[in-house]
N, C-alpha and C positions, 0 to 999 in steps of 0.2 A: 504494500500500500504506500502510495506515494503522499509526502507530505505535501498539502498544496503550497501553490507560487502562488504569492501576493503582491499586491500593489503598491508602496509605500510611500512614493513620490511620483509626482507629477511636477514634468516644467514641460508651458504652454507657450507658444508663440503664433499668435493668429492673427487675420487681418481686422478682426472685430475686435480686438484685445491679447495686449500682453502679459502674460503671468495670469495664473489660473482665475484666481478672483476677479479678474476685470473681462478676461472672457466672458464667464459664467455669467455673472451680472449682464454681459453684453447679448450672449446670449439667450436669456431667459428673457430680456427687455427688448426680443425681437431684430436689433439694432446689426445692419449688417456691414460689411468690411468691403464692400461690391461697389466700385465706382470706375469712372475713366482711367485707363493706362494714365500713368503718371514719369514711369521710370524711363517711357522713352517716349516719342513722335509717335503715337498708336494711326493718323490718318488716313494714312493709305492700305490698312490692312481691313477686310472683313469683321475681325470680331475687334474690337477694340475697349472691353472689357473684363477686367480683372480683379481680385480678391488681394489687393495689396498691404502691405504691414506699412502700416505709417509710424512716426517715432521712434523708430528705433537706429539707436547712433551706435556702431558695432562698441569705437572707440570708446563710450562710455563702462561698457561692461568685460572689455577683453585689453590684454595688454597689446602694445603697439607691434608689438615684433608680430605676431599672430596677422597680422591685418594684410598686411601686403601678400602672404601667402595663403589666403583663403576666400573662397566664394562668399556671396553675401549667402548662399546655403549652409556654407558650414560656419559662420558665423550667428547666425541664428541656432542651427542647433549648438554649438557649443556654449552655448546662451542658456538653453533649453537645458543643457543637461546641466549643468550650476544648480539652475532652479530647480530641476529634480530632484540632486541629492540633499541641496540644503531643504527641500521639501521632507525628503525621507528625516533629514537629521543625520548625516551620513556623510564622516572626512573619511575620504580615499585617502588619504596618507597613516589611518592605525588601521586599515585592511591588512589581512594577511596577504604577502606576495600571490600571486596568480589566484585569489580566491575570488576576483568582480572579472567578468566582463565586459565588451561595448556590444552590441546587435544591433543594427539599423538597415533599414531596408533605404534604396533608392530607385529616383526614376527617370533621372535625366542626369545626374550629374553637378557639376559646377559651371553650368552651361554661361551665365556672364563672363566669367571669368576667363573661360577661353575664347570667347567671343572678343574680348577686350585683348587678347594678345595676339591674334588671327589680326586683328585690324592695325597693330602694332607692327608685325610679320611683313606685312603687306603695302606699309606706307612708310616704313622706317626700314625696314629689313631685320633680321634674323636674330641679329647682337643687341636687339631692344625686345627681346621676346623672353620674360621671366622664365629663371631655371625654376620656378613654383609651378610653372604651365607641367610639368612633367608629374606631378599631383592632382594638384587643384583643381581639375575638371574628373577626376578619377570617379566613379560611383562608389569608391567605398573611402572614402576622402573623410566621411564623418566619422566612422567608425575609426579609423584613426589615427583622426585628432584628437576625439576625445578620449579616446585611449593614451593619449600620449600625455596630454594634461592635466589626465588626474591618476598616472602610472595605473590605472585598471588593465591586467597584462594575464588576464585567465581568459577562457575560451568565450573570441570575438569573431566575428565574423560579417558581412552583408548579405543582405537579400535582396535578390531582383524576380520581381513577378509583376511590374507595372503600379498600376492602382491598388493591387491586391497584398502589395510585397508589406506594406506596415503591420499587418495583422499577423502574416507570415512571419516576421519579427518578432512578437508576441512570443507566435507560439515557440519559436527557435529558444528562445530564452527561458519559456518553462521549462521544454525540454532539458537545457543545460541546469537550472536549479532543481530538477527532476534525478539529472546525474551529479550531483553535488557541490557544483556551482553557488558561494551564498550570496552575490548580488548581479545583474545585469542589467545595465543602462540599456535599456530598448526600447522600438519604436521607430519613428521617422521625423524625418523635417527634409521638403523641397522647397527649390525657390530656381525658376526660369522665366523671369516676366523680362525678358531682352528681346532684341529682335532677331538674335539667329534662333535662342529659344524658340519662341511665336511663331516663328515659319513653321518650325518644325510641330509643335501644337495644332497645328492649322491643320499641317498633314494629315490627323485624322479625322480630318469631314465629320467632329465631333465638337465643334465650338459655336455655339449661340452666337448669334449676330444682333445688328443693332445697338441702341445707345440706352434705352430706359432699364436702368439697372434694377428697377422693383420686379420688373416681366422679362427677365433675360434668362435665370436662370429655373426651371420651373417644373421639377419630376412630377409624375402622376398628373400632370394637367395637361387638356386639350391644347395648351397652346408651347410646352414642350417644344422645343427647337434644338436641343444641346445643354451642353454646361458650360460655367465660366470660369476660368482657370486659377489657381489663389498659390500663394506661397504661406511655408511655415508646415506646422503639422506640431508634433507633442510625441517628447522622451518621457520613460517612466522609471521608476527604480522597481526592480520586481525581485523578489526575495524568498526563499525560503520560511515557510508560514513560522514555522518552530523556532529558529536563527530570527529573526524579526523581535521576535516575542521576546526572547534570552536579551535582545539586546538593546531593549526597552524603548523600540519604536513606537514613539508619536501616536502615530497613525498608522490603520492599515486601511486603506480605500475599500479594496476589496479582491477577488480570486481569481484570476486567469483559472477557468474551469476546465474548459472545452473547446477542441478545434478541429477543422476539416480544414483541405486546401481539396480542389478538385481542377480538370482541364473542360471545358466545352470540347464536343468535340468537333473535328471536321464540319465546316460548313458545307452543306448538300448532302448530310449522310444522313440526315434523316433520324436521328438518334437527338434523346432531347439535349437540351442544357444543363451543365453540371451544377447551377448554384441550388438546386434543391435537394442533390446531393451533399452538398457542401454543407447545409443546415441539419439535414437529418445525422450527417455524422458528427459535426457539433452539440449538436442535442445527445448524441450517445454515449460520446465521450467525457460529456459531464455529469452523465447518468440522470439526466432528467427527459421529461416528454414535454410535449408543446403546451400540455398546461399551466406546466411551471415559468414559463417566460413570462416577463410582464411588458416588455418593451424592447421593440424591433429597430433600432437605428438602420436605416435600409443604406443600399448601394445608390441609390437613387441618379440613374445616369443622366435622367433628360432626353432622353432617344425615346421615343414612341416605344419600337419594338424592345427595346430591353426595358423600358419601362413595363410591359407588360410583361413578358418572362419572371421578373424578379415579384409583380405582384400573383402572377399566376403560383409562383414558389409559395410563397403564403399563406396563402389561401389553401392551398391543398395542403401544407402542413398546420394550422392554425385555425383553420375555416375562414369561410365569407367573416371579415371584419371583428375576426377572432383577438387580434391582440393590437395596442395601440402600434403605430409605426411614426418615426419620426427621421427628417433629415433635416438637421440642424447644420449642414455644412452651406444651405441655401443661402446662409449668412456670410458665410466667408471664399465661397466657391470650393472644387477640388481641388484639393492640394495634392493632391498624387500621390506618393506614397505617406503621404505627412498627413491625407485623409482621414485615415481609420484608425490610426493610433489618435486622433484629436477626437471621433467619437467616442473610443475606448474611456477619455480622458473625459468625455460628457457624460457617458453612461454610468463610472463611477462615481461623479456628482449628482446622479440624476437620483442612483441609489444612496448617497448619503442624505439628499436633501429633500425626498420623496417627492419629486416632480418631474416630468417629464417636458422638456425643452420642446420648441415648436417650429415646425416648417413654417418659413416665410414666401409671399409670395403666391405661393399655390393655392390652388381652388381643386378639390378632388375631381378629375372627369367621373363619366359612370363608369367607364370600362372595366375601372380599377375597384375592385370589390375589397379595401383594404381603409381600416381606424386610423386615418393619414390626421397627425396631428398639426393642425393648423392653428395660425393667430397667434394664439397665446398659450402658454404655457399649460400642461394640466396637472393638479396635482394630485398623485397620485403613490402607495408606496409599493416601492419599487426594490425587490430583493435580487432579481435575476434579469439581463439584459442579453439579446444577441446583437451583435454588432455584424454587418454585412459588407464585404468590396468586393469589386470587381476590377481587373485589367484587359487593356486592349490585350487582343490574340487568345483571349480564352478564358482568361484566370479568374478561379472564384474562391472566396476564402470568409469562413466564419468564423467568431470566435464566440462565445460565452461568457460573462461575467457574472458574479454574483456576491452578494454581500459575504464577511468574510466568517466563518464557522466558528 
């Protein structure tokens, strides 16, 4: 019998708010992070809105030498993971050697960053192109840094599955405090709002267009067009339940329970989609049934067709408008891999504070036979949560949370 992995810090960096509490608040006060590109000329492109971090000056919270060598990606999570441990209550320097890991999932990279010395390459030439470019666009660039900054030197690792890679994180990190691992920094934080980023975003004929940022981005609603792209996402400190407890944590949020990762398969085969897979082995793995959930933080892509897919999964696990559902990233956009760990990060406030956070924006269509939490906040108590993502090319991944035992 495995001791469970708990939650014991949380650091948040979102476009609606920084650091947990001013999220939370932002979130529950409907208040969204969704406005005009700001970080560069958005004019000439199609979609030209995005879920951007305002206020945050890296220089204020990291030391200088860090700065010139790192993405404003991994400058936010290294931001993130500060606030997680000092969340936990937890110096990485009276760790035992290789006893903490890093985990973090990524989904682009340090995509400004090599954007900014590509344009250097090309108009200055070669000898002005940082020997940091040989990192700092790298996808496992977070993991370590913050490895390196807070000597956490036990089993670290990244994850790449798209959208779905945060959760997949998650679970990576139970698994290692499963095998005796007593802390892991996991989770995610992305950040690509540049213009070689944007192109490449574009690429997937999956970005809302237009300017009214209230109606841009919109799951489950007739007028659904895509999603709006966001930077940030949320580190967690996740622990050993028993080690936690001996070493007189604060806090524990609550339990990495249950997880599934699954593939879609082949399009044109005729075989269905993997994400209702993905939840029934979530629900197995934490040994509960669908009655036990009390709230569904969904994938919520904004595509028509997978907007139905993800509510047909539902439904058929939970019935016709069987358990509340909520996407509260409608406030800050997808943040890609930085997505689901920032739900994760909702769903354990949702259960500490018995309410459930509200989709903004949407209006239920009928198609969708699903408790889409709208407007405002419901209060409600909330012991167990599934958290839902998805990635382009297939990926589906759930996780389970639940208050802690």
């Amino acid at each position: 019998m495995h001791a469970p992995a708990v939650v014991t810090g949380l650091g948040v960096a979102a476009p609606n708010g920084l650091g947990v509490e001013e999220y939370w608040a932002a979130t529950l006060d409907g208040r969204s992070g969704i406005g005009r590109i700001s970080r560069f000329d958005p004019s000439d492109y199609p979609s030209r809105l995005a879920g951007e971090i305002d206020g945050f000056s890296a220089g204020e919270h990291l030391p200088n030498r860090l700065l010139p060598q790192t993405d404003r990606m991994t400058q936010l999570a290294l931001v993130s993971a500060d606030w997680s441990l000092q969340d936990a209550g937890v110096d990485p320097a009276q760790l035992p050697h290789y006893s903490a890991g890093v985990i973090t999932a990524s989904h682009s990279g340090g995509f400004e960053f090599g954007q900014n010395e590509l344009k250097a390459l090309w108009s200055k030439g070669g000898k002005y192109v940082s020997a940091y470019q040989s990192f700092a666009w790298f996808y496992a660039v977070n993991s370590g840094q913050i490895s390196i900054r807070h000597g956490l030197r036990g089993p670290s690792s990244v994850v790449i599955s798209d959208q779905a890679g945060g959760l997949d994180a998650l679970a990576q990190a139970r698994r290692q405090v499963r095998k005796g691992t007593s802390l892991v920094v996991a989770g995610a934080v992305d950040a690509s709002i540049c213009s070689w980023g944007w192109v490449a975003q574009l690429a997937s004929g999956r970005l809302a267009t237009g300017d009214d940022a209230a109606r841009a981005y919109l799951p489950f609603d007739a007028a659904a067009r895509g999603h709006v792209p966001g930077e940030g996402g949320a580190l967690l400190v996740v622990e050993d339940a028993e080690r936690a407890r001996a070493r007189g944590a604060a806090k524990i949020y609550g339990e990495l329970a249950g997880h599934a990762a699954t593939m879609d398969p082949r399009p044109g085969s005729g075989r269905a989609p993997g994400i209702e897979r993905a939840i029934d082995g979530a629900l197995r793995d934490a040994g509960i049934g669908p009655g036990d959930v009390d709230v569904v933080f969904a994938d919520a892509a904004a595509i028509p067709e997978l907007d139905r897919i993800e509510a047909a999964a539902l439904t058929r696990t939970f019935g016709p408008r069987g358990v509340p559902v909520t996407a509260p990233k409608t406030m800050t956009g997808r943040l890609y891999s930085g997505a689901a760990p920032l739900d994760v990060a909702a769903a354990l406030l949702s259960i500490r504070d018995g309410v459930i956070p509200p989709t903004i924006g949407s209006s239920l269509a009928d198609p969708y036979d699903i408790d889409l939490v709208v407007g405002a906040p419901r209060p409600a108590p909330v012991r167990t949560a599934l958290v839902l993502a998805r990635g382009q090319g297939g990926f589906n991944s759930a996780l389970v949370v639940r208050a802690a035992r």
